[in-house]
SEMI-338288 format. One line per 8 residues: number of its first residue (from 1); for each residue y, x, z of C-alpha. Coordinates in steps of 0.02 Angstrom, whole numbers, plus 50000, padded with zeros to 5 digits. Each point is the difference from the previous one (the first is absolute). Example, Ala and Ser with C-alpha at 12.3 -4.5 7.8 and 13.67 -1.06 7.14 Angstrom:
<pts>
1	49775,50615,50390  50172,50069,49967 $
</pts>
This chain:
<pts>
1	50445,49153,51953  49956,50153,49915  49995,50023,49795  49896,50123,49898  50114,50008,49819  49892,50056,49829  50080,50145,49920  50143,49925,49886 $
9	50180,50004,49950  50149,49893,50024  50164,49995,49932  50124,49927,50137  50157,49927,49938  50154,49952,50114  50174,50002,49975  50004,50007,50183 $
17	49981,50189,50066  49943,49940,50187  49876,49886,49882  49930,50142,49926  49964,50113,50146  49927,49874,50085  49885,49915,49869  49950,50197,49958 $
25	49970,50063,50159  49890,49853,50031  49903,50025,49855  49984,50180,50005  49926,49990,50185  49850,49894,49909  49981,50146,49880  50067,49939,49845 $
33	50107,50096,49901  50155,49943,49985  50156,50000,49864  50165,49924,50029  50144,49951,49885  50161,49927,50038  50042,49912,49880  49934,49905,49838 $
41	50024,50137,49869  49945,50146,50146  49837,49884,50006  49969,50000,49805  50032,50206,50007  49871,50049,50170  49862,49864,49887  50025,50084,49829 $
49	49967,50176,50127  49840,49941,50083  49931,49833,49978  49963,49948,50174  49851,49871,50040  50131,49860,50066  50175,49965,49993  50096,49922,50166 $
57	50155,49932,49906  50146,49927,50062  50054,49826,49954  50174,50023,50013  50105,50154,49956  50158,50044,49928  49999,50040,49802  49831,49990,49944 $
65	49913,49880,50111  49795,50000,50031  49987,49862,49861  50097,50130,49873  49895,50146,50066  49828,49870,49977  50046,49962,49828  50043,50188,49971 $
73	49814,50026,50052  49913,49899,49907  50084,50098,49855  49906,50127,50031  49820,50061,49936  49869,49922,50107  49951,49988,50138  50126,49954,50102 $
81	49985,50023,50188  50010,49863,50085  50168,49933,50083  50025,49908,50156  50148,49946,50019  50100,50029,50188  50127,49860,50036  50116,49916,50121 $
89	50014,49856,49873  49910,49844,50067  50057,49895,49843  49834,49917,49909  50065,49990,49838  50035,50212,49986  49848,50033,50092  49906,49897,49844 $
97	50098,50061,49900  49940,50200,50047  49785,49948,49998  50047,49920,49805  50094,50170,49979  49850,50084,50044  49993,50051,50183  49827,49995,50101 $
105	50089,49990,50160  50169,49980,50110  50040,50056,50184  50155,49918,50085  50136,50086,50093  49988,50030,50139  49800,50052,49982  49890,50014,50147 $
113	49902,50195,49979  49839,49917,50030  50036,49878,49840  50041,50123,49887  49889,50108,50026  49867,49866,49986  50066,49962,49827  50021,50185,49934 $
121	49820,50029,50051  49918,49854,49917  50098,50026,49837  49989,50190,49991  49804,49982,50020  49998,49853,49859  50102,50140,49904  49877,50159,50027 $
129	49833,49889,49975  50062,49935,49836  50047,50177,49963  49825,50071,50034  49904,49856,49923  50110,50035,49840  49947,50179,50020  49808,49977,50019 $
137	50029,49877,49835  50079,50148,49907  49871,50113,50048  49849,49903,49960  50067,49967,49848  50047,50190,49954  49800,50014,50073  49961,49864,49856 $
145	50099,50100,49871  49942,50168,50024  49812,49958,50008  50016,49887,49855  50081,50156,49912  49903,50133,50068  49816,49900,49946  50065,49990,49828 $
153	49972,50190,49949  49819,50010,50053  49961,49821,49965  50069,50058,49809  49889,50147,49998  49848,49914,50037  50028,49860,49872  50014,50146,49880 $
161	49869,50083,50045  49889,49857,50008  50057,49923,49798  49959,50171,49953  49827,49994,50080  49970,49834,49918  50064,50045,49827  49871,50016,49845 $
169	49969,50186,49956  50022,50071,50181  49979,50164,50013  49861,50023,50122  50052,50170,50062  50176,49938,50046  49922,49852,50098  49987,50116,50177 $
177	50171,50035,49973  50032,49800,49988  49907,49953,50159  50083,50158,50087  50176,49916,49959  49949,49850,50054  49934,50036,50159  50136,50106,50043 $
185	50135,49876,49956  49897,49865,50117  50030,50139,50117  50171,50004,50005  50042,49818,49975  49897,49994,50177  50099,50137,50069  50187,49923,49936 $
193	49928,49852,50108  49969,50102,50162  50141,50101,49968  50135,49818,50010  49878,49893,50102  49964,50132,50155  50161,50127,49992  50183,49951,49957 $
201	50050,50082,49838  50042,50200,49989  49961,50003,50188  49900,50160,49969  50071,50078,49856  50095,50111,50068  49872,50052,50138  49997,50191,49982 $
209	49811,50010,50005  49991,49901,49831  50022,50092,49851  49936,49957,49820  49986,50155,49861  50095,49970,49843  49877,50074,49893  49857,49887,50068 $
217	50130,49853,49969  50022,50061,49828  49806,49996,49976  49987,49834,50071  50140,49927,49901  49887,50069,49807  49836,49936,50080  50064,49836,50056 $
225	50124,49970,49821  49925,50114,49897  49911,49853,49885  50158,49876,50010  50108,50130,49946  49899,50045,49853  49978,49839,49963  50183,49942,49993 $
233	50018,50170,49897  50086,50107,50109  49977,50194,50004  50000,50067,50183  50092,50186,50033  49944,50079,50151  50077,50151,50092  49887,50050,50130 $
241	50080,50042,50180  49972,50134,50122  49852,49993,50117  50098,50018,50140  50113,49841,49934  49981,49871,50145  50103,49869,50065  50008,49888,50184 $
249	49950,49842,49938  49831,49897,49999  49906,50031,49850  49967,49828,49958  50177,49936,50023  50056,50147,49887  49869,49951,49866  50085,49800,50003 $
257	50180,50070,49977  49944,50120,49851  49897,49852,49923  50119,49880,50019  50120,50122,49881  49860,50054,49868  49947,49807,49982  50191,49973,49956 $
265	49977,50121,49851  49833,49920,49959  50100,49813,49974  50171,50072,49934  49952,50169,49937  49870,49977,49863  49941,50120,49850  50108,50154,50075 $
273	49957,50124,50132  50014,50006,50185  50023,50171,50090  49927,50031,50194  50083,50134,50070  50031,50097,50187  50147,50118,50025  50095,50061,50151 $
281	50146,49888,50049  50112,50032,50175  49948,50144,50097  49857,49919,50097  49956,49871,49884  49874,49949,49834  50059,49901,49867  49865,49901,49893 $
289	50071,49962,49827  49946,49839,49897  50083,50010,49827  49986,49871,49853  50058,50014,49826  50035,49805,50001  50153,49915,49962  50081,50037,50184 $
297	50107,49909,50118  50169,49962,49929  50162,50075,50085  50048,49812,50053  49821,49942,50076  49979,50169,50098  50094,49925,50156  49878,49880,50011 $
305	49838,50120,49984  49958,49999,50159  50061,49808,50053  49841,49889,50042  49955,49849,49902  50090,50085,49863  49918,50013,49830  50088,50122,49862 $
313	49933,49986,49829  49998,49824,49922  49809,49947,50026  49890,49905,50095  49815,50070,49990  49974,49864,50162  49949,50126,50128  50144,50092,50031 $
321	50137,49940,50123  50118,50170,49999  49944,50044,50173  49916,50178,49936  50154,50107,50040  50069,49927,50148  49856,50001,50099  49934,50190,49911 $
329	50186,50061,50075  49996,49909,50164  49829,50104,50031  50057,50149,49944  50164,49978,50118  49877,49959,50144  49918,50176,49979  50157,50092,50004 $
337	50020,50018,49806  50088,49939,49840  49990,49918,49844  50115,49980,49859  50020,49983,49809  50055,50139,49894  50045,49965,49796  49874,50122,49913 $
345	50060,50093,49871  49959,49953,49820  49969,49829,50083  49872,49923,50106  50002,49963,50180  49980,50134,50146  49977,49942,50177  49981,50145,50139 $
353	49893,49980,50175  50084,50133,50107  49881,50009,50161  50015,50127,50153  49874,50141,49971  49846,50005,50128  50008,50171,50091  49831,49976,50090 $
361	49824,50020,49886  49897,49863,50021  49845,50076,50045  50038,50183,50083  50157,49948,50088  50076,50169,49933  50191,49996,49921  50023,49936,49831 $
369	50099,50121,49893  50189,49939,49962  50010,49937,49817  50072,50091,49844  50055,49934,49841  49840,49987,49891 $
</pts>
């Protein structure tokens, strides 16, 4: 009878050497790759190294014995792999004893090959299907989170837009402008959705054919918060960049990292001034500055910065769920970049987007020049 073993791990643990080569070879002839340990505390050590997918204990060994090592396990973080336990006991009363104690299995002494392989099969699959049904959990909800999150910048925009265009004493040549940030922001909401629904996330960021221009992100970034910014009274410092100044990243995705950082200054930043800036950072790459004079992230919080689910300042404006930074550094990681928190001098927050500099023109094909310091 012939076996076909799922890709998994399992800790072996005999006192017996003979045991182990045996029990090992067996299992590695399936395809499973396989630790052994000796002993109880040798065990504890090979887990803490690489947690496998299941542990093959034995019952009975000298010193720490496999009901020590079990209760050793379960002291550490979860999950636990699961343990079957390999005996030559036949006593009814230990052999309850280990299932209360946690075991999903045992195997008597001596074990028929077909048997035990039988029984590592079925629990190592019950193992790797939990593992990727956990996995597809995580990830829908991380899809949840991140479209959620993403939504709420144009959503906001629109809702501005839109109280503005209903307010007494509109000015009627600003009302194009209205309807232009409103249709644009339905535009992107639609294109976040594509973007999580149809491709996995930063999947083409870092494509080399993809390249956004910081100073048409810069432009974006005053058309699109222009009016909110004003309206929460805060004065906007531009430096304009180099023509040349382009970056491998999607536009779009570029435009949702920078507005998730200039919406932070709109909510925490108020009455002061915000500065857009583009200098020359590693050879090879752009940096896009964001700078705030608000009251800036205290020495003790800035650990946590980037932590998701992780809300700084002591408010609750009920939209905001502290998953702005995580998820703006996780996409600039995914295109081959950086971003980090810098104190700004005289106060204020500074956050820098360091991407890789696109060395291919968009439209000619012809070699982009290398960037200086503006």
């Amino acid at each position: 009878m012939s076996y076909v073993a799922p890709n998994g791990r399992i800790l072996v643990v005999d006192d017996q050497p003979v045991n182990l080569r045996v029990v090992s070879s067996l299992l590695s002839r399936q395809g499973y790759d396989v630790i052994v340990a000796g002993s109880g505390d040798e065990a504890l050590e090979r887990y803490r190294e690489t947690a496998p997918d299941l542990v093959l204990l034995d019952m009975i060994m000298p010193g720490m014995d496999g009901f020590d090592v079990l209760k050793a396990l379960e002291a550490l973080p979860p999950p636990v792999a699961p343990v079957v336990f390999v005996t030559a006991a036949q006593d009814r009363d230990m052999l309850l004893r280990a299932f209360e104690a946690g075991v999903v299995d045992y195997v008597t002494k001596p074990f028929l090959p077909e048997e035990l392989l039988a029984r590592v099969n079925a629990h190592i699959g019950l193992k790797l299907t939990r593992d990727r049904l956990e996995r597809v959990a995580r990830e829908r909800e991380e899809l949840v989170n991140l479209v959620a999150h993403d939504l709420k910048n144009p959503l906001s925009s629109v809702l501005f837009a839109s109280d503005l265009l209903r307010a007494e004493g509109c000015r009627p040549e600003r009302v194009p402008h209205y309807l232009a940030v409103i249709h644009e922001s339905a535009q992107d909401a639609l294109g976040y959705i594509r973007e999580y629904l149809e491709t996995s996330m930063g999947a083409a960021t870092a494509r080399p054919d993809l390249q956004a221009g910081l100073a048409d992100t810069l432009d974006w970034l005053l058309r699109r918060y222009g009016m909110q910014l004003e309206a929460r009274g805060i004065r906007v410092v531009v430096t304009p960049p180099p023509a040349e100044a382009r970056v491998r990243i999607d536009e779009r995705v570029l435009r949702q990292v920078a507005e998730n950082l200039v919406s932070n200054a709109l909510k925490y930043a108020p009455d002061s001034e915000l500065t857009l800036a583009v200098r020359s950072g590693a050879p090879g790459y752009w940096q896009l500055l964001v700078a705030d004079r608000g009251p800036g992230i205290p020495a003790h919080q800035q650990r946590l910065l980037f932590k998701p689910f992780t809300r700084l300042q002591d408010r609750d404006d009920g939209i905001s769920n502290g998953l702005g930074l995580s998820l703006a550094k996780q996409i600039i990681a995914g295109a081959g970049g950086q971003l980090w928190y810098e104190e700004r001098e005289g106060g204020g927050a500074l956050f820098v987007i360091e991407l890789p500099e696109a060395t291919v023109a968009p439209a000619t094909g012809h070699a982009v020049p290398t960037p200086t310091a503006p």
